[in-house]
C-alpha positions in Angstrom: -94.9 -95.1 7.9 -93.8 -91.8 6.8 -96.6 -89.9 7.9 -96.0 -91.5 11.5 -92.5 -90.7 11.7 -93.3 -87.2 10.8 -95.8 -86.7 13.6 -93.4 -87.9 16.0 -90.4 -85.8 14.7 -92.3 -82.5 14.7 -93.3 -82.3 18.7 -89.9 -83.8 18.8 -88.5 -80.6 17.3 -90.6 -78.6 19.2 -89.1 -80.0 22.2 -85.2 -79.5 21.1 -86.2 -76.1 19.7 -86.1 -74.3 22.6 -82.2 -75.5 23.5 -81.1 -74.5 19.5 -78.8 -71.8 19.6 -78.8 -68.6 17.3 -78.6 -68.3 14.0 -74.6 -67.0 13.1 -73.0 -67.4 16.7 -69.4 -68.0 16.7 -69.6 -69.2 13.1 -65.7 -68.3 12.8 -64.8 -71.1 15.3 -61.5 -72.1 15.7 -60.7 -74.3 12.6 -57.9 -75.9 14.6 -60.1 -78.1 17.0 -60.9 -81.5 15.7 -64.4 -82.3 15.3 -66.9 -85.4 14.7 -68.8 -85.0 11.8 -71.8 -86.3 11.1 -73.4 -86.6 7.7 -76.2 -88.5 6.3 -76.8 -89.2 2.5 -78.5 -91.5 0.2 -76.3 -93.3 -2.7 -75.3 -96.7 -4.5 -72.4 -98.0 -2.2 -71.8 -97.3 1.4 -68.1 -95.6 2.2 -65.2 -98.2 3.6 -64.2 -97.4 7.4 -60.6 -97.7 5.9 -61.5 -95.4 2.5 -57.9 -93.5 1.4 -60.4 -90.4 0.2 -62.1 -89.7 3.4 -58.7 -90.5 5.4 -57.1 -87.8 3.2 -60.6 -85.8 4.1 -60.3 -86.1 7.7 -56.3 -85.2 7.8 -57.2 -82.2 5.6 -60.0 -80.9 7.9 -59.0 -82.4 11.0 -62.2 -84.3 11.8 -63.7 -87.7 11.9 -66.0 -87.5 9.5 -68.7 -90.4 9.6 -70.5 -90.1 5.8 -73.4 -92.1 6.2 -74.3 -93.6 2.7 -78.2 -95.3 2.8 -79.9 -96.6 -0.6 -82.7 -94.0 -1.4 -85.4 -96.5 -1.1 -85.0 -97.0 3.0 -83.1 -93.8 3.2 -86.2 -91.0 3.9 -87.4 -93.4 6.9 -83.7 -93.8 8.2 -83.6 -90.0 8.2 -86.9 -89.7 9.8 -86.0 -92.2 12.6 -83.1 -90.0 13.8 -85.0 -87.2 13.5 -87.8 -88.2 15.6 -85.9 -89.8 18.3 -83.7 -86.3 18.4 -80.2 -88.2 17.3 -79.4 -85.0 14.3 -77.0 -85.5 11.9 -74.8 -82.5 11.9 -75.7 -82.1 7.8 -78.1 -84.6 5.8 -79.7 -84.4 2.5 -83.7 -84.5 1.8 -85.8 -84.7 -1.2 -89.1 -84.5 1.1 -90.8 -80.7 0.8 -93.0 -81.9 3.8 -89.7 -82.6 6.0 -88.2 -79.5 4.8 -91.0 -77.2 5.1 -91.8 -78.3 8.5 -88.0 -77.5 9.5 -88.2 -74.5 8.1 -91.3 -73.3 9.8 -90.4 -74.9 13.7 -86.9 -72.7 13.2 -85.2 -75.9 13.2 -82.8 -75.2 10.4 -79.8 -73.0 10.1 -79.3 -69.7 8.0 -76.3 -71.4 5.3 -76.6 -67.8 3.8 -75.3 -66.4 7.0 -72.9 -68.7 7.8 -71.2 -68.7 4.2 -71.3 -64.8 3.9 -69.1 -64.8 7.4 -67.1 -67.1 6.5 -65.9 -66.1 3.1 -66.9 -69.0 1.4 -66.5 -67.9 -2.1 -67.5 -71.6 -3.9 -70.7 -71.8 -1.8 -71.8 -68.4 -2.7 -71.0 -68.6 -6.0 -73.0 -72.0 -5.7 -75.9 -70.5 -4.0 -76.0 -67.7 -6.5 -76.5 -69.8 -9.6 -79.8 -68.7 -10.6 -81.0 -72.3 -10.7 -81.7 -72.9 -7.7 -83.4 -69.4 -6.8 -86.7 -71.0 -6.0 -85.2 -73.2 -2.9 -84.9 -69.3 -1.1 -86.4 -67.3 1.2 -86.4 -63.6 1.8 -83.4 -64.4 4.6 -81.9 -66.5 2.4 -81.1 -70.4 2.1 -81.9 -72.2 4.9 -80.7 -75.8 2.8 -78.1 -76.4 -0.1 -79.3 -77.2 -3.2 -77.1 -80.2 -4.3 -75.8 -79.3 -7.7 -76.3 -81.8 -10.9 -75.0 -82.2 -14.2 -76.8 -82.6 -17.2 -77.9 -86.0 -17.4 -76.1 -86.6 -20.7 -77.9 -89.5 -21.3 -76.9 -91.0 -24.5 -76.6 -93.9 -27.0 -73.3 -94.8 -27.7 -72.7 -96.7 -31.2 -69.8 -98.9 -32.6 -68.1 -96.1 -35.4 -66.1 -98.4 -36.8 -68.9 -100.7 -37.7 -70.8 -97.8 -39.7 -67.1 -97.3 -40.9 -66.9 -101.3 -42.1 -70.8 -101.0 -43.8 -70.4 -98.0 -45.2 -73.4 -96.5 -43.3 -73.5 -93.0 -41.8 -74.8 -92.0 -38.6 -78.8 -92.4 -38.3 -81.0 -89.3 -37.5 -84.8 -90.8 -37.8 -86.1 -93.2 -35.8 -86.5 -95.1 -39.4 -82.7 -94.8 -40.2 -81.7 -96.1 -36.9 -83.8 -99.3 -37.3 -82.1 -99.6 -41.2 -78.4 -99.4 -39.2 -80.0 -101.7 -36.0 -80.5 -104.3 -39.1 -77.9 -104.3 -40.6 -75.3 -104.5 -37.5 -77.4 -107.9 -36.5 -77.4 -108.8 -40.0 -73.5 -108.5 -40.5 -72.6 -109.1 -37.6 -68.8 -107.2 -38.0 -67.2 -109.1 -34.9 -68.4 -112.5 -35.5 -70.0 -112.4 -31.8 -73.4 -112.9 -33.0 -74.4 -109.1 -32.0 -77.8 -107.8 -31.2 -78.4 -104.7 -32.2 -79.0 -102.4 -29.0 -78.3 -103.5 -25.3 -79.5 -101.9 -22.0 -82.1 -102.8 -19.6 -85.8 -101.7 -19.5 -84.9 -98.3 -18.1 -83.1 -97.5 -21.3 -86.6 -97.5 -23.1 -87.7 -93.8 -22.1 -85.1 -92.9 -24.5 -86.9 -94.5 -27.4 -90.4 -93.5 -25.8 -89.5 -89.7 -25.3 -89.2 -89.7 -29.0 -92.8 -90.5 -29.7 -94.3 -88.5 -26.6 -92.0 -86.0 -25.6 -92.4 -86.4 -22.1 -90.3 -87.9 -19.9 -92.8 -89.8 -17.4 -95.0 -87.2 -16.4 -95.4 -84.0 -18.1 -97.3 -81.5 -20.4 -98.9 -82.0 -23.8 -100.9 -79.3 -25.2 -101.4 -77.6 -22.2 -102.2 -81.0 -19.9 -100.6 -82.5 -17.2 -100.1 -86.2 -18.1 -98.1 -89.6 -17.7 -95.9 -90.5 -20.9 -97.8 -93.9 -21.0 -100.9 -91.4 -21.7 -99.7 -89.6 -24.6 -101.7 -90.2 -27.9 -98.3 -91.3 -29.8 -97.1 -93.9 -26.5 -99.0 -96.5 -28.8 -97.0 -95.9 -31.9 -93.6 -96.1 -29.4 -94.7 -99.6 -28.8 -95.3 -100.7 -32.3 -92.3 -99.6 -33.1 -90.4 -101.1 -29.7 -92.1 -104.7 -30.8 -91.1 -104.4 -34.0 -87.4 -104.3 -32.9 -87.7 -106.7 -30.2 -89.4 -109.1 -33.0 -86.7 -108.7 -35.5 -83.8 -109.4 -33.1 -82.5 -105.6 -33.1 -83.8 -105.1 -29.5 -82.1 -107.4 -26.8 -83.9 -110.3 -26.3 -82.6 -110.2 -22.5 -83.3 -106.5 -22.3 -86.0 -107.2 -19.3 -83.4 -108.6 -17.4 -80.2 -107.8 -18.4 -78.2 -105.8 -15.6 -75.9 -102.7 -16.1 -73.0 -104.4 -15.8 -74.3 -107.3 -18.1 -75.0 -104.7 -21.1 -71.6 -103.1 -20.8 -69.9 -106.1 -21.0 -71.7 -107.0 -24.6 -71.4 -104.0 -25.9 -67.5 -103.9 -25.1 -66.7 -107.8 -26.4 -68.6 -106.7 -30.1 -71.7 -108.6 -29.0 -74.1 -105.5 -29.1 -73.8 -102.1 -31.7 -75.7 -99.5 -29.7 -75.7 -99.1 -25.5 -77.8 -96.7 -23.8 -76.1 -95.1 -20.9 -74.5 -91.8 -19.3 -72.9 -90.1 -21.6 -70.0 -89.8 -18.5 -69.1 -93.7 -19.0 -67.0 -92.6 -22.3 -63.8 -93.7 -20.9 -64.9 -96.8 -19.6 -66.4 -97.9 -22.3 -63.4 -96.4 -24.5 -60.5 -98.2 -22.4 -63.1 -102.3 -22.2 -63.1 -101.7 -26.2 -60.0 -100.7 -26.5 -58.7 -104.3 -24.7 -61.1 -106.3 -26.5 -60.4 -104.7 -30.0 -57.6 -102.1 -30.7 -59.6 -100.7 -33.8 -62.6 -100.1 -32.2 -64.1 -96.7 -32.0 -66.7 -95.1 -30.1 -69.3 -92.6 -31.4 -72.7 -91.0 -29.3 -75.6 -89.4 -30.8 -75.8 -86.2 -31.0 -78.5 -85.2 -31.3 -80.7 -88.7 -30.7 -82.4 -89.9 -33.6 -85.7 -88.1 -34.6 -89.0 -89.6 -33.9 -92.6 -87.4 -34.1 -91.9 -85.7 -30.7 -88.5 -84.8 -32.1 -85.5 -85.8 -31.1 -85.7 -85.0 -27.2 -83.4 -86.4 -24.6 -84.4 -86.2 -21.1 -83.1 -83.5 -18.9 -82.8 -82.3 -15.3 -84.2 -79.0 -13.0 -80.9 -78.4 -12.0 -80.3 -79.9 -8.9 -80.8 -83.0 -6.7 -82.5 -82.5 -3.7 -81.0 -80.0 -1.2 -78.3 -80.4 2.4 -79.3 -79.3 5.5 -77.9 -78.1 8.5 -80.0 -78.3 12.2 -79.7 -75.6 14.1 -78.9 -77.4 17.3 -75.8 -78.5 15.3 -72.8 -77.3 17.6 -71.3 -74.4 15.9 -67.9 -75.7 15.3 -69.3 -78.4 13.5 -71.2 -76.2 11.3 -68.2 -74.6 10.9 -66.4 -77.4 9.6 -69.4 -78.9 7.5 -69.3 -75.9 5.2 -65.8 -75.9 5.2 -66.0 -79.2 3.7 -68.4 -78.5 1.9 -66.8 -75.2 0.0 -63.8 -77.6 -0.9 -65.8 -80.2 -2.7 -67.0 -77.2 -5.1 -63.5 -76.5 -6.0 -61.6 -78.2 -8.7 -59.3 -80.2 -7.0 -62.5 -81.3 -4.3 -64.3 -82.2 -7.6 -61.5 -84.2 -9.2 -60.9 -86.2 -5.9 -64.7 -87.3 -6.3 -64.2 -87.6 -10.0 -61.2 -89.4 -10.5 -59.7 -90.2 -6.4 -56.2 -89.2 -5.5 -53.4 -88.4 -7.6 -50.7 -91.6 -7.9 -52.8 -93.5 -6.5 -56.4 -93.8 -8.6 -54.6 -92.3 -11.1 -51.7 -90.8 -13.2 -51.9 -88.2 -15.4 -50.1 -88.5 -19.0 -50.8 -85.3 -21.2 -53.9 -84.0 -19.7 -54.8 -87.6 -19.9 -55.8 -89.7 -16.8 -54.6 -93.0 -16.7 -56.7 -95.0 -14.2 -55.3 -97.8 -11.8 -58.6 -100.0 -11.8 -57.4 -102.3 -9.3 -56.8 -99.5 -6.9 -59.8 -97.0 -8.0 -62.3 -99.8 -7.4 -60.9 -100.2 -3.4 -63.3 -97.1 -3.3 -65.1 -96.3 -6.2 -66.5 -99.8 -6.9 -66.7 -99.9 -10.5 -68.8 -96.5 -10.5 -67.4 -93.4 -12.3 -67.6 -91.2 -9.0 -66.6 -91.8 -5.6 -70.1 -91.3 -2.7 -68.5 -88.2 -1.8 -70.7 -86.8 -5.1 -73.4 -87.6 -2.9 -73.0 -84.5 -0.9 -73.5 -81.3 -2.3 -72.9 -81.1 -6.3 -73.3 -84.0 -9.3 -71.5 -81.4 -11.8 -68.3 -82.1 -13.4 -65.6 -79.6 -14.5 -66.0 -79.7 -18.1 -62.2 -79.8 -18.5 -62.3 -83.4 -17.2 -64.3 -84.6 -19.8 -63.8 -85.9 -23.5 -65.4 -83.1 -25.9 -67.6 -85.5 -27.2 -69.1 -85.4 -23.6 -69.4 -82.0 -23.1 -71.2 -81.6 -26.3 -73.5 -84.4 -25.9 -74.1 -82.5 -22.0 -74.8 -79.2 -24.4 -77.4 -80.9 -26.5 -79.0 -82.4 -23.1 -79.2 -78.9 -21.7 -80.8 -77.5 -25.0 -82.9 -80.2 -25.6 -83.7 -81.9 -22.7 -87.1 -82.8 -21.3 -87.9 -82.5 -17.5 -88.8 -85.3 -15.2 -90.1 -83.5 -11.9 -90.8 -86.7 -9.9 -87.2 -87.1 -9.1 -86.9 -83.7 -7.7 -90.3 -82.7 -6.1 -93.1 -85.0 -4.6 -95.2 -86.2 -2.1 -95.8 -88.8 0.1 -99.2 -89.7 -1.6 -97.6 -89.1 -5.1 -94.8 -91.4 -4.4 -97.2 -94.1 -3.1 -98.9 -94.1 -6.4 -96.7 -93.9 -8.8 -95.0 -96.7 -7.0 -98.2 -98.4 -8.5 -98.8 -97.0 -11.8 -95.3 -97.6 -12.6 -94.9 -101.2 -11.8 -99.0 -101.5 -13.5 -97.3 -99.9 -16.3 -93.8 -101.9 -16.8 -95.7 -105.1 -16.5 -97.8 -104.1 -19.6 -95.4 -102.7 -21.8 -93.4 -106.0 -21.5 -96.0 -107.9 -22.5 -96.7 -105.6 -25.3 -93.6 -105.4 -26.7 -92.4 -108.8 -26.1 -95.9 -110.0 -27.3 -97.4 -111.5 -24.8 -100.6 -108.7 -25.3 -101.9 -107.3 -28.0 -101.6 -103.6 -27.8 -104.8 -103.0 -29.6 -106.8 -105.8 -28.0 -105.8 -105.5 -24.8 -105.3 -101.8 -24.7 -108.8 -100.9 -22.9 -107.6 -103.9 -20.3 -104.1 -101.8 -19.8 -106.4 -98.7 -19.5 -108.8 -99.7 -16.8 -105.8 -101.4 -14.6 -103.5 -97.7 -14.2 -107.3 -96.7 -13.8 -107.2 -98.8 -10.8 -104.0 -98.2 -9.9 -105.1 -94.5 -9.4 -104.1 -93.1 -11.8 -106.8 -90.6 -11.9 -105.9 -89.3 -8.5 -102.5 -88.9 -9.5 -103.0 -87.0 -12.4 -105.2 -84.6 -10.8 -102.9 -83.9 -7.6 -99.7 -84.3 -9.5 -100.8 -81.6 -12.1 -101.8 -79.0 -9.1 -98.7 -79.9 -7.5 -96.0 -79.9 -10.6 -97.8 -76.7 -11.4 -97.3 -74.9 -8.2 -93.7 -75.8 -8.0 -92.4 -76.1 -11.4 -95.2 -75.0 -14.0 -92.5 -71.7 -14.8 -89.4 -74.4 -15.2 -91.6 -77.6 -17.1 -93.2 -74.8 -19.4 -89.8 -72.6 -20.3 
């Protein structure tokens, strides 16, 4: 499908090529005259015709602006299909090199650099300087936006005043943590009949990074390699069976939802969560209601298995914004405009935390969240879509310091997973495969339904089939190319 679209779409852009104006031509347009934006993005929830933010957004910057929200799985073809059929949105967001490099060589795509030096746009060129993002420029500068993102700060959160009540401290082996996992289940402080860590399946690379210290595909003494592939990925899933056998490991964890896992670990049913490290006040303020003398804790670091104690880490930035050139140039204008204010700190604490006395009050550098009124647009999420534009990062002054630290260990520590940032049609395709070829086994394993030494060779011969071969040897060229400097630092 993709590869379709994309032959279509470039002699379309050969055809509107020729009727694209310069680069930089009137690029101080008259900021007064109200403008129709539109801006195409990939993200969790599409934004409310009626949304209070963008209303404020559009009064601000006197535009309609039409934010286009897509899931990221039909979002890529969506974009495509525009493309092709010359409909442009004024700005959208890519994570496809082909896409991008193709624009970039048809002319197709404006100079940002240009624009945001004549403008004066001090918080995009302070965003395009940040040295991250240096290898998404070209010798006339950035012809696309790097979108900005924070640490992960993936973390475990744990019940404190349970290792309070058993006199336990806080676990730093992978050995330790199973002795605290038992004796949570065992005791059971809240009488809820707790298991000892929640989360769904995804949760598990944290536990697997431990052993392998790789976070799906990366390097181990000098080769490029899938985590499932790593000498120690066996170990992980002894040691992943052994919980899920002795009740420490959700027996629902296969199925369990997001949602589902937050609300057991906030009603004293579950000791440890997996999650961002960002959902601290949430999960503060549902314990809080359930129990008055509960307390919250993260690791920090994560307990220590044979790889360390790694937690998974990203390049720097999500994918990258793009301008067309045939864009009309008040438009541009106005795009960047907008763009510049979501990098400041009031544009990040409208995404963060919506508008003041309305999603929130503050009380003593505190916020104090209306729920009721911050889900009308945020929909339980910690961040409104607008996020989805140009930067994930959050000023760390809006943040508990146990955040921020747990972001600093994330940054030191972190391992790299370069699928989510660069790929390839034919990459994507088959890890698609692989990755569903390996979820399906590692259930089984750990919930017992295979035996991982009897049926390992089975496990083996079915990725095999899967291709994994192939994708090893392209992804390793490719990952090498574009990020052997970064995945190797």
């Amino acid at each position: 499908m993709h590869k379709k679209i994309l032959a279509i779409l470039i002699a379309t852009l050969a055809t509107v090529g020729a009727f694209a104006g310069g680069e930089g031509e009137d690029a101080a347009a008259d900021s007064e005259q109200f403008v129709e934006l539109d801006m195409m993005v990939w993200g969790i929830y599409p934004i409310d015709e009626d949304d209070r933010i963008m209303a404020m957004l559009e009064e601000q910057f006197n535009a309609d602006i039409n934010l286009q929200v897509l899931q990221l799985d039909t979002y890529p073809d969506q974009v495509n299909l525009r493309l092709a059929a010359g409909d442009f949105p004024d700005y959208f967001r890519s994570l496809d090199l082909t896409l991008y490099d193709q624009l970039l060589e048809d002319g197709m795509l404006t100079n940002i650099s240009e624009y945001v030096t004549d403008l004066g746009l001090q918080n995009l060129q302070n965003h395009l300087g940040d040295s991250r993002f240096s290898i998404k420029s070209t010798d006339e500068g950035f012809y696309s936006l790097p979108v900005g993102m924070e640490p992960f700060g993936h973390a475990l959160f744990i019940r404190k005043d349970w290792l309070d009540q058993l006199g336990l401290e806080m676990p730093t082996t992978l050995d330790e943590y199973r002795d605290v996992l038992a004796a949570f289940v065992e005791n059971d402080p809240d009488g809820r009949g707790t298991t000892g860590i929640t989360g769904g399946s995804f949760w598990m690379y944290l536990l697997r990074s431990a052993f392998t210290g790789i976070f799906e595909f990366g390097t181990y003494e000098g080769e490029w390699m899938a985590d499932f592939m790593h000498p120690d990925y066996r170990d992980y899933l002894r040691y992943a069976k052994g919980l899920y056998d002795d009740g420490l490991l959700d027996q629902e964890y296969l199925t369990i939802t997001g949602p589902q896992a937050i609300a057991k670990f906030t009603s004293g049913r579950a000791g440890v969560l997996p999650i961002s490290g960002k959902r601290w006040d949430q999960l503060e303020d549902a314990l809080a209601d359930f129990s008055p003398t509960a307390e919250l804790e993260l690791f920090t670091p994560l307990p220590a298995g044979p790889a360390g104690a790694p937690s998974v880490e990203n390049i720097g930035y999500y994918g990258w914004g793009m301008i067309p050139e045939q864009t009309p140039e008040a438009d541009k204008v106005r795009v960047l405009e907008l763009l510049d204010y979501m990098l400041t700190p009031e544009g990040i604490e409208l995404t963060w935390h919506g508008i003041p006395g309305v999603h929130f009050d503050l009380n003593a550098g505190s916020y104090q969240y209306d729920v009721s009124q911050r889900d009308v647009e945020f929909k339980d999420m910690p961040m409104h879509m607008l996020v989805r534009t140009i930067d994930y990062q959050k000023l760390e002054e809006f943040q508990p310091p146990r955040v921020v630290d747990n972001y600093a260990r994330s940054r030191r520590d972190g391992l790299l997973r370069p699928r989510q940032w660069f790929t390839t049609e034919n990459l994507t395709n088959l890890w698609t495969g692989l990755s569903q070829v390996h979820a399906d086994w590692e259930a089984r394993f750990i919930t017992g339904d295979a035996d991982i030494d009897a049926d390992w060779d089975q496990f083996m011969a079915d990725l095999e089939r899967a291709g994994y071969s192939e994708y090893q040897a392209e992804a390793a060229v490719f990952y090498e190319e574009k990020l052997g400097a970064v995945m190797n630092n």
